[in-house]
KEKE-3310 file (N, C-alpha, C; in steps of 0.2 Angstrom, whole numbers, plus 5000, padded with zeros to 4 digits):
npx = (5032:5038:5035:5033:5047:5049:5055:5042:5045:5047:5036:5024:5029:5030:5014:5010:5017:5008:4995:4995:4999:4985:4977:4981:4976:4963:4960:4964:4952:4944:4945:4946:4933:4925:4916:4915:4909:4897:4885:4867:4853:4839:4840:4843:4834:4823:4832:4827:4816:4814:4805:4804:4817:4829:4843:4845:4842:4851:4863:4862:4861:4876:4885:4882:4887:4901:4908:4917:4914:4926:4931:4920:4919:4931:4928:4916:4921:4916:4911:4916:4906:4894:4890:4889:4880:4867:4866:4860:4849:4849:4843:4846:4856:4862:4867:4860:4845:4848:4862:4863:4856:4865:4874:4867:4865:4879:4881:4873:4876:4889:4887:4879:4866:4853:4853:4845:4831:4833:4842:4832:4820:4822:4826:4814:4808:4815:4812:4796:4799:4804:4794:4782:4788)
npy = (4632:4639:4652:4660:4660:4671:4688:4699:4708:4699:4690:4699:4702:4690:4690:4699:4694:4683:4692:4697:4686:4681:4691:4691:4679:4681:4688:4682:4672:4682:4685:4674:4670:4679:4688:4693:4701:4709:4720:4716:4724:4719:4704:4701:4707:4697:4683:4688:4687:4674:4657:4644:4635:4628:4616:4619:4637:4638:4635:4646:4657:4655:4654:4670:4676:4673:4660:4648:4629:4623:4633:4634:4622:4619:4630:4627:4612:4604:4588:4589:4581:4578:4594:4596:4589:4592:4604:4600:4595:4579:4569:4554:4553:4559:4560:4554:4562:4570:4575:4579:4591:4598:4600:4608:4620:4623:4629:4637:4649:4649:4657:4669:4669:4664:4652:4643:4645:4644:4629:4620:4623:4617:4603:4600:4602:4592:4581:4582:4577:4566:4558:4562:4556)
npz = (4724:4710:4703:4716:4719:4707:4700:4701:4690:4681:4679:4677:4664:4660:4659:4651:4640:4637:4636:4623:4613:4616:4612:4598:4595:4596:4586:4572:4575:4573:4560:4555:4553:4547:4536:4518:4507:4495:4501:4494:4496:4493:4491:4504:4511:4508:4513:4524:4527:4524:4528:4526:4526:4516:4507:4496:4496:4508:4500:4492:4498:4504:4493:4488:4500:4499:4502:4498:4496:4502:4513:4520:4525:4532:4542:4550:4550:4546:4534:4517:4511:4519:4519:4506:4501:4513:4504:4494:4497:4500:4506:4510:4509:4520:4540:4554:4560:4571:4571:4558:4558:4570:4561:4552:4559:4560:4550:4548:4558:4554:4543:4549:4551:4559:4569:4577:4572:4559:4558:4565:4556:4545:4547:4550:4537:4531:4536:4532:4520:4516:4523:4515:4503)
capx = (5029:5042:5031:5035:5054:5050:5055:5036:5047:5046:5028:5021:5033:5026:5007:5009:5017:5000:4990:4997:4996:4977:4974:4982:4971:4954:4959:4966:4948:4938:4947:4944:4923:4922:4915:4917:4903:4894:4876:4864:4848:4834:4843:4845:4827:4821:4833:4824:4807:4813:4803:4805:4824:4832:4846:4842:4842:4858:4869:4862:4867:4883:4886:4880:4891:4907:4910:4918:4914:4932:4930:4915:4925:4938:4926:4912:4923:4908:4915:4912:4902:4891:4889:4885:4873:4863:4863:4852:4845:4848:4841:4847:4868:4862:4868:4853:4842:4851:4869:4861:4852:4871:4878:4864:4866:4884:4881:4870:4880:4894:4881:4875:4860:4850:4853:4840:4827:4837:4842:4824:4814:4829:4824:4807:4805:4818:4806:4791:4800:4806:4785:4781:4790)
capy = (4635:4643:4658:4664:4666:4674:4694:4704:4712:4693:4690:4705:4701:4681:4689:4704:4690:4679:4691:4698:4680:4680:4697:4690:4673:4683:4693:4678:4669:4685:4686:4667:4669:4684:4686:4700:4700:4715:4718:4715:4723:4714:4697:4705:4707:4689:4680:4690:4684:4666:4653:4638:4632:4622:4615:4625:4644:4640:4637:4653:4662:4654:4658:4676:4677:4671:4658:4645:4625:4623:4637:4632:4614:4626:4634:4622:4606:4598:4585:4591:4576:4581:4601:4593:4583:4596:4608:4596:4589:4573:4563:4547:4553:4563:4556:4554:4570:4574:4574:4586:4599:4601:4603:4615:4625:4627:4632:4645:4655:4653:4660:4674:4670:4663:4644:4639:4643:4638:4621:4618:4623:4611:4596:4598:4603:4585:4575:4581:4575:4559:4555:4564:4551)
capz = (4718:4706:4705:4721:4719:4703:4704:4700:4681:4676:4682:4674:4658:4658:4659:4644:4633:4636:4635:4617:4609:4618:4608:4592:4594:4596:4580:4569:4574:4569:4555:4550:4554:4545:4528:4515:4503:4494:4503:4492:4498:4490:4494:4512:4514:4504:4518:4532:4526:4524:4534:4524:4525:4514:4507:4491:4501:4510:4495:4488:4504:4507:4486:4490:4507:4493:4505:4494:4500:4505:4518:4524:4529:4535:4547:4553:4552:4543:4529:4510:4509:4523:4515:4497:4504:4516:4502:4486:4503:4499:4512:4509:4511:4528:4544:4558:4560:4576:4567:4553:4563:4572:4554:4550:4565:4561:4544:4549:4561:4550:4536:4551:4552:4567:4569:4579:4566:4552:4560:4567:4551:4539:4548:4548:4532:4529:4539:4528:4511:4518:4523:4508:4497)
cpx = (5035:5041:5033:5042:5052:5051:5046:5038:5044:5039:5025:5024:5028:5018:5006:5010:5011:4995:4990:4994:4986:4974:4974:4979:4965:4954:4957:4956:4942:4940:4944:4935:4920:4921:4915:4913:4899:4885:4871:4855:4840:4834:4841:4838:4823:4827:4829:4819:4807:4811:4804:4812:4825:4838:4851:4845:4849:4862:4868:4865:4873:4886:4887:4887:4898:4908:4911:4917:4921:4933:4925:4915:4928:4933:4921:4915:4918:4912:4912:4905:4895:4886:4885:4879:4867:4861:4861:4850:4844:4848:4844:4854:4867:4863:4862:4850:4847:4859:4868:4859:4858:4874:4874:4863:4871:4883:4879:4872:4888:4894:4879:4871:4857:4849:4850:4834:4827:4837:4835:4819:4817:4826:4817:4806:4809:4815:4800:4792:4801:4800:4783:4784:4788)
cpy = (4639:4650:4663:4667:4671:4682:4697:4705:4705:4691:4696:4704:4695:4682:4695:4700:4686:4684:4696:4691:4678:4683:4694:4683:4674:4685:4689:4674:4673:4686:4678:4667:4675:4683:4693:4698:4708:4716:4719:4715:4718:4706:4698:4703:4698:4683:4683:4687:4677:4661:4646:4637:4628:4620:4623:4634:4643:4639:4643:4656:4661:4657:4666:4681:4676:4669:4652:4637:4623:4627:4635:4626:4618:4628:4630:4613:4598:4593:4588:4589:4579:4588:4599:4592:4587:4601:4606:4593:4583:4568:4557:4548:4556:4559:4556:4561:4576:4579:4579:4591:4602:4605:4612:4621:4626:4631:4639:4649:4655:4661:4668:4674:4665:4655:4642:4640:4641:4630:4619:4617:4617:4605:4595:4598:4593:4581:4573:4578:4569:4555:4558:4557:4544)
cpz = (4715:4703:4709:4722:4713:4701:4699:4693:4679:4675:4676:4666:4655:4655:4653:4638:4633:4633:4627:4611:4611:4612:4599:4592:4593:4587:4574:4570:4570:4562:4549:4547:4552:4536:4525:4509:4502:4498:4497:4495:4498:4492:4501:4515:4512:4511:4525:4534:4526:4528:4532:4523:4521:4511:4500:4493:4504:4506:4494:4495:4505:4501:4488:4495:4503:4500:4502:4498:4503:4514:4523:4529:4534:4542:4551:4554:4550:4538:4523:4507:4511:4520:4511:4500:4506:4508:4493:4491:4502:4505:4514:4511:4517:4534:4548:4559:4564:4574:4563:4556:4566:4565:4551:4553:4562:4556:4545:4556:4559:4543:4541:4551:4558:4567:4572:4575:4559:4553:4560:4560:4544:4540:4548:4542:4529:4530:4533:4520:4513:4519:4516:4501:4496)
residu = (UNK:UNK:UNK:UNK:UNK:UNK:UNK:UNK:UNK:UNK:UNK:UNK:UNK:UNK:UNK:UNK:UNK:UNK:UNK:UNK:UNK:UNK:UNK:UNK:UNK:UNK:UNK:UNK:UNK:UNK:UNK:UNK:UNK:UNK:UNK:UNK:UNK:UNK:UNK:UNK:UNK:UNK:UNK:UNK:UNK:UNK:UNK:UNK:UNK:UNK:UNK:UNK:UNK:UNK:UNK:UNK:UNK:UNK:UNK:UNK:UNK:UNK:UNK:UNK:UNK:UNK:UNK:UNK:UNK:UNK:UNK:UNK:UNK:UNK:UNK:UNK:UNK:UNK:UNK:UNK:UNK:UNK:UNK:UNK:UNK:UNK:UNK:UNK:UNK:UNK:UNK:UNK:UNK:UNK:UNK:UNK:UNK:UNK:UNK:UNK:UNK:UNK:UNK:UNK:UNK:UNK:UNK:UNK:UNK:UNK:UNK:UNK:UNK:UNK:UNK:UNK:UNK:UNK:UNK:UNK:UNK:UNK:UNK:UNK:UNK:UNK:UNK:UNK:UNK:UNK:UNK:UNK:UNK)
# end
């Protein structure tokens, strides 16, 4: 092991430079997944209360959030195609429910708010238009 000749200054040196670039990779990620947006009370409270998800209500948050679609790429890895789609709920351009509900989850904890009732209530509510029609 190359390790073991190495004198203890080098060691201690090898393990400050890692744990620097650690520091500077946490920062750079909260930096990336952070959002800077004015609070808007009234808004504030109208997302608290929402229980019907849909495509509709998440642009307007993402809007609100000034997270541009580009970024939103940028950060969930979703395709533009994908985003569009989810938010005019266009059924028809959606990939299988399960595929969607992961998209919808990332959306909403890129968005901060609480993705397993976001996901959850998006696809139901998807389900319901799809027999509805």
């Amino acid at each position: 092991n190359p390790r073991m000749s190495m004198p203890m200054k080098d060691i201690d040196n090898d393990f400050n430079i890692n744990r620097k670039e650690t520091i500077v990779a946490k920062v750079t990620a909260q930096n990336r997944f952070s959002l800077n947006f004015n609070v808007n009370a009234q808004f504030e409270q109208e997302i608290e209360n929402t229980t019907h998800w849909n495509g509709e209500i998440l642009k307007k948050i993402r809007e609100y959030k000034q997270v541009d679609i580009e970024r939103m790429v940028e950060m969930t890895k979703i395709s533009k195609t994908y985003l569009m789609s989810i938010e005019s709920d266009a059924v028809e351009k959606l990939p299988a429910a399960v595929y969607t509900r992961g998209f919808v989850y990332q959306i909403a904890k890129v968005l901060k708010l609480n993705p397993d009732v976001v996901a959850s209530s998006y696809i139901s509510n998807l389900k319901q238009s799809k027999n509805g029609k």
